[in-house]
N, C-alpha and C positions, 0 to 999 in steps of 0.2 A: 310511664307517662311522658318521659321526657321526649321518645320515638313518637310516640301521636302527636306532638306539637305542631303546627305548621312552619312551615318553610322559610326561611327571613329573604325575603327580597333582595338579591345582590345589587350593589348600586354599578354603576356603568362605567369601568376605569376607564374607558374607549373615550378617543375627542370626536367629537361634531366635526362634519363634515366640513364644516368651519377653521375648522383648529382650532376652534378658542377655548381654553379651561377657562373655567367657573365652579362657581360652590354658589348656589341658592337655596336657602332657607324661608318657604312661607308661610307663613299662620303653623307653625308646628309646635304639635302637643303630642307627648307621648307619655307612657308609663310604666316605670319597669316593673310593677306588680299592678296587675288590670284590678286587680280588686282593692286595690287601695282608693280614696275616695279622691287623693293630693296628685297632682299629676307630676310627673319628675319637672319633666319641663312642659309649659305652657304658651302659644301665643309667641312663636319663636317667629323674627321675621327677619333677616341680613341677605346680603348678596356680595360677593368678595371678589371679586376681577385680577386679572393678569398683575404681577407686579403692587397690589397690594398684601396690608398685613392686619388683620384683624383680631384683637388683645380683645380679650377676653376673663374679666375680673369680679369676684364677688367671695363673700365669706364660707367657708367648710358647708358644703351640702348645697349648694347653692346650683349646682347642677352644668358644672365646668365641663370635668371629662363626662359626662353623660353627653351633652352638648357634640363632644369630638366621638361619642359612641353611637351619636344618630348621624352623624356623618360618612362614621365608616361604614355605615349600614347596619349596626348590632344593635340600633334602641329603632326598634320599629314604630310607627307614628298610627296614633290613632285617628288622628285630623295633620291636614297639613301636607305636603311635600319637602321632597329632600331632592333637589338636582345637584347630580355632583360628575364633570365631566374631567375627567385626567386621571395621571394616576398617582398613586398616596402614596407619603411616604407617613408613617405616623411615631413617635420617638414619645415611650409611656412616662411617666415617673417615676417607675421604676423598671430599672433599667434591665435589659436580659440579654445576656452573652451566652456562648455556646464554648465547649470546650473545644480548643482547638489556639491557635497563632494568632495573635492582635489582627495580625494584618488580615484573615479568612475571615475575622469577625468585622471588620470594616468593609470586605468586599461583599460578604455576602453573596457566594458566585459569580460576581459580574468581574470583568476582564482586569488584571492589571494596567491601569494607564498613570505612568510615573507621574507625569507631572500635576492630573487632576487630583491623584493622590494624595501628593505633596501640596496643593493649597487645601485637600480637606483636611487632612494633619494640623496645617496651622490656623484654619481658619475656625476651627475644634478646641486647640487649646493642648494639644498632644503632643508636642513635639517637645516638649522640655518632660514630658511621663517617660515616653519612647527612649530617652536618654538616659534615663534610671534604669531604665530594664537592661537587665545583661545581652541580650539579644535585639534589643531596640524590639521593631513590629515583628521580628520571626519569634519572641518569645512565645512559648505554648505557657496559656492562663488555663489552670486547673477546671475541671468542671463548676459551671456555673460564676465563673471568674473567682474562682476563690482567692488567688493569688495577687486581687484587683482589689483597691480602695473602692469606697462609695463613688466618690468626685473622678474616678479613672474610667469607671464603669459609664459613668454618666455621659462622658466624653465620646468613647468606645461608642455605645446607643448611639449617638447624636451623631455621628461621623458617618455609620454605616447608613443614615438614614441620607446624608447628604449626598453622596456617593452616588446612594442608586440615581441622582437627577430624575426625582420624581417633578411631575406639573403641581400638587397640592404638599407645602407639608402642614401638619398638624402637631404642632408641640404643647406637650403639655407640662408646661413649668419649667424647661430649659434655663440654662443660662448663658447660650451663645446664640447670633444671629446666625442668618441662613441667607442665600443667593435671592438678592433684590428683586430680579425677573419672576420669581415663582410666588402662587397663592400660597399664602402663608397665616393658620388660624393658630393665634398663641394663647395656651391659656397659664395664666401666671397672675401669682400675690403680689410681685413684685412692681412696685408704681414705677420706679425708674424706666421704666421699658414702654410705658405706655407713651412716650412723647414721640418712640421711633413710628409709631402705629398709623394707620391710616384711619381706620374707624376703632372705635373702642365698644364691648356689649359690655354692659352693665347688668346680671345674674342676681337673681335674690328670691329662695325658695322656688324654684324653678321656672321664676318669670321674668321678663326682659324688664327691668327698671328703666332704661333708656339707653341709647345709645344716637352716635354723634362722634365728633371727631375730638382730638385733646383740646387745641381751642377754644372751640365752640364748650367744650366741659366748663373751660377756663372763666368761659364770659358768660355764664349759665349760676359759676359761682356753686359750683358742686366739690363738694370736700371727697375725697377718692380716702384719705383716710378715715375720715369718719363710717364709710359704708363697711372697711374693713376693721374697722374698730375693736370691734365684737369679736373678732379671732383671738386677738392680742387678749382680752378681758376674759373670755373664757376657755375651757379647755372642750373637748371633743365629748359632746353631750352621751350621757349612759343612754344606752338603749334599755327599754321596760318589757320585761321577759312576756313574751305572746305577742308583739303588735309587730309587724310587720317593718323590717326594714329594707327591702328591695329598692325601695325609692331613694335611699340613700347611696345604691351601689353606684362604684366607680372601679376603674382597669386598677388603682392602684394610689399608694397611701397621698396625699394630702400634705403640699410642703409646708415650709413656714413660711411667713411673711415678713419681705426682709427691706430695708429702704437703704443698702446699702450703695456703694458704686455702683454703675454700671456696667465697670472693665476692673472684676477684683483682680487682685494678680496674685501668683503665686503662694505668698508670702499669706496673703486673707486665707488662703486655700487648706493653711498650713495643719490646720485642727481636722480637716478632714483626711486631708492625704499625710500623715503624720507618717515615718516609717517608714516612707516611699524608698530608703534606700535598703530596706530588706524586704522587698516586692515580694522577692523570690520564694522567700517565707511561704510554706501551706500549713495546713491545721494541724494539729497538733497530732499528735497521735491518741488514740484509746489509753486508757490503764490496760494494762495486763500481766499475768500472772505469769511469770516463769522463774526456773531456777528452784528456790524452795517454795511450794507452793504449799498455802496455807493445808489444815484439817475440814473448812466448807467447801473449800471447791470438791475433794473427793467425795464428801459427801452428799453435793447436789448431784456430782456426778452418777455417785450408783443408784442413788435414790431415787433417781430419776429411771430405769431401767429394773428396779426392782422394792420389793416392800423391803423393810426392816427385819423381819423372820426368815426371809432367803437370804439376804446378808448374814446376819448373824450364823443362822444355819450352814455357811460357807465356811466361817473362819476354821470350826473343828474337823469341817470333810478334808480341808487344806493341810490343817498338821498333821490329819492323817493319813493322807496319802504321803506327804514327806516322810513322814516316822516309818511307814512302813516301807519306803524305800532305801531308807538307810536300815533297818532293821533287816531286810533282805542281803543287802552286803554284808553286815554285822556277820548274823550268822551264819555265810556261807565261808568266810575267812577263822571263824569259832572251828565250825566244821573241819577247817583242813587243817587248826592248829591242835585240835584233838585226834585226830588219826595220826599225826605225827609224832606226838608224843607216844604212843602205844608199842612201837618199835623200840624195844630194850633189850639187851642180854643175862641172862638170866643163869649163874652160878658157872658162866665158861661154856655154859651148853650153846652157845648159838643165839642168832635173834628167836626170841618168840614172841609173836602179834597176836595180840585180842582182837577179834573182833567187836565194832561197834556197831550197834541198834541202826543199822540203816532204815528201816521203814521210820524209825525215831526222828533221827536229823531229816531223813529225806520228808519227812511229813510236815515237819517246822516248815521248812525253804519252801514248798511248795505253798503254804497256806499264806506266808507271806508272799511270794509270787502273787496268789489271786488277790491280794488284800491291795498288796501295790497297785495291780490293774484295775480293781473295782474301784478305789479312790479316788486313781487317777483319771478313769474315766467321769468319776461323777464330779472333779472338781473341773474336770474342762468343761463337760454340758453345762453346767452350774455359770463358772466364769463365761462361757462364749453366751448363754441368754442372758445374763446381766449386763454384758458388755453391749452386746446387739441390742438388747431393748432402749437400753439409755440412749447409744447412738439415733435409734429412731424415734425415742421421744425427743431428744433434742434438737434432730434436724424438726421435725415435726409444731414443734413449736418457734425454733426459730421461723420457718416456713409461713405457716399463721400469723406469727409479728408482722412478715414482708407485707403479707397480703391486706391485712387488716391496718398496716399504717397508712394516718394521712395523707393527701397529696403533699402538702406541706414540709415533712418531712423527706420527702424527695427530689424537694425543691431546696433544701437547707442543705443537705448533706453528698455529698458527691456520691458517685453510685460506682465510682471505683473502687476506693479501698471498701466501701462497703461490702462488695464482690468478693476483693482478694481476701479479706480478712474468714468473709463467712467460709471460703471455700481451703481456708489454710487451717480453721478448725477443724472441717470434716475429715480432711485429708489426717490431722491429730487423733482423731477419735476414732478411724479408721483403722491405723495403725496400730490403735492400741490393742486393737484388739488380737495380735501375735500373740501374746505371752498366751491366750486363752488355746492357741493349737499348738505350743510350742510344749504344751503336756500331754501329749497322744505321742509325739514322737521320741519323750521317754519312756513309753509304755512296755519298746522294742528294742533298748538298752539293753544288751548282756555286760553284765560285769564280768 
């Protein structure tokens, strides 16, 4: 279903002939589930000019980043227009790094230029992180920044986005300013920020309550806490199993609302970036099993490659193939300690020799010969499909876990040790499987 959809309208990163950016917003209403009866957002009307900064405020659902999703072009309008000329730079709430060097993650392909570098470094808030790190910006941060604080990563985002010197940026919930000259649409809980603002929207269940500049709020005698009230008083409403919640989606979680400073420093920072001086720190490792390994693991091990009754049914083919391999030697050294003996002299006459029962002895060692080989041969069949089966039940299922796990979980978990780890079993399970042919080539032992 999802291929039948139609096509979302790409908005126009291109400027006018003009050169002028802008972002227009008029009469827009859209929905992210058409069959909900609530629109996300309704009645949407703003226009944002060169050199302004448009704050953007209202309580959890109130339809913030949806607002910055019909901008980008992703919440398509059922009424209304979206003009958006320039090009975007957009920095989510939560933040996304790629695995690779601070500094590839702030360039984003675009060129090294020292010195613009260095004012987005500080104008970021990075450059006292960058000093933690053993490597300043050439540190490589683990997949998915795992070797990155929340408040590092956040920084990281917010820098790569400046960098590129896009015409529009779009923040959503940031905590640092951005280049004065550029359209700039903030969406943030945070009051302290609205006094930098040019105009302010006011959000609430997907409709404009009003908007106007902070003064005019001032002299209007509108409480900005009291609309945000309600965040503080309740918690993140349960959803009711069957009813639709598209209209609530957003790119990503929903901060808190915080009326602190404006310019926290460091020090305010400290609960989030805690540890900053073992950055270098990555995840822990797995449990694992080596050395004496318990009685379960061998037994998911072969159980898994075979039933209980071919188990079991292995342990006596195995003694006795052993027994009759020793027993093979046994009697052949019997053999030649009894013909030796038989050589005595007998009253001064001379040696005289008995003969011994050859078809006798010669029939024992023979019959043990085949006993050796028939055993031997069926404890290696035996061992090498026990061993092979598990092998391929286990990759088999680990394989299925891959396929069948969440995106989520590949989003949590690096995808390298996950790699080396799966690939350092197989190569285990692999292996083991020697001892099951390492019994065909005593088969051709002579004693």
């Amino acid at each position: 279903n999802f291929l039948l959809l139609d096509e979302i309208t790409q908005c126009n990163p291109q400027l006018p002939s003009g050169g002028k950016m802008i972002v227009d917003v008029q009469d827009f209403t859209a929905f992210w589930d058409k069959a909900s009866e609530t629109p996300t957002l309704q009645g949407l009307s703003f226009t944002v000019r060169p050199g302004e900064l448009l704050a953007v405020v209202g309580p959890v659902g109130a339809g913030k980043s949806s607002l910055l999703s019909a901008v980008l072009g992703e919440l398509p309008p059922s009424q209304g227009l979206v003009n958006v000329h320039g090009r975007i730079a957009y920095v989510s709430q939560q933040p996304w790094v790629f695995s690779g060097t601070v500094r590839s993650n702030i360039l984003f392909g675009k060129k090294y230029e020292k010195e613009r570098y260095e004012k987005v470094i500080k104008a970021c808030a990075l450059k006292k992180d960058l000093q933690l790190l053993e490597d300043g910006d050439l540190t490589v941060i683990g997949d998915r920044g795992t070797t990155l604080s929340g408040g590092q990563k956040a920084r990281v985002n917010l820098a790569r986005a400046v960098y590129q010197d896009a015409d529009i940026y779009l923040l959503d919930d940031p905590l640092s300013a951005v280049d004065a000259e550029k359209i700039t649409i903030l969406v943030t809980h945070q009051l302290q920020y609205l006094k930098a603002a040019s105009q302010i929207l006011i959000l609430k269940d997907g409709e404009m309550v009003q908007k106007g500049t902070y003064t005019e709020f001032l002299k209007s005698g509108i409480d900005f806490g009291s609309i945000l009230k309600k965040e503080n008083e309740e918690t993140e409403p349960s959803t009711v199993p069957g009813t639709p919640t598209l209209r609530n989606r957003t790119f990503s979680e929903s901060s808190v609302w915080s009326q602190q400073s404006s310019r926290p420093s460091l020090k305010d920072a400290a609960p989030e970036d805690q540890d900053t001086e073992n950055i270098q720190v990555t995840l822990s490792e797995e449990s694992r099993l080596e050395g004496k390994v318990g009685f379960k693991a061998y037994k998911n091990y072969f159980t898994a490659g075979a039933h209980w009754c071919i188990i079991i049914f292995l342990i006596p083919v195995n003694i006795a193939a052993q027994v009759a391999y020793v027993l093979q030697d046994w009697w052949l050294s019997y053999w030649a300690n009894e013909q030796s003996a038989l050589n005595v002299t007998v009253n001064g006459q001379g040696n005289v020799t008995e003969k011994l029962d050859l078809y006798w002895y010669l029939g024992i060692y023979s019959g043990l010969t085949v006993s050796a080989v028939l055993f031997g041969i069926a404890r290696s069949l035996l061992v090498f499909y026990v061993l092979v089966s598990s092998s391929q039940t286990l990759h088999n299922q680990m394989f299925e876990s891959i396929l069948r796990a969440p995106v989520l979980f590949f989003d949590r978990n690096p995808i390298e040790p996950s790699y080396n780890e799966s690939l350092h079993d197989r190569l285990c399970v692999s292996f083991f499987h020697f001892p099951s042919t390492s019994g065909i080539t005593e088969l051709w032992h002579v004693p």
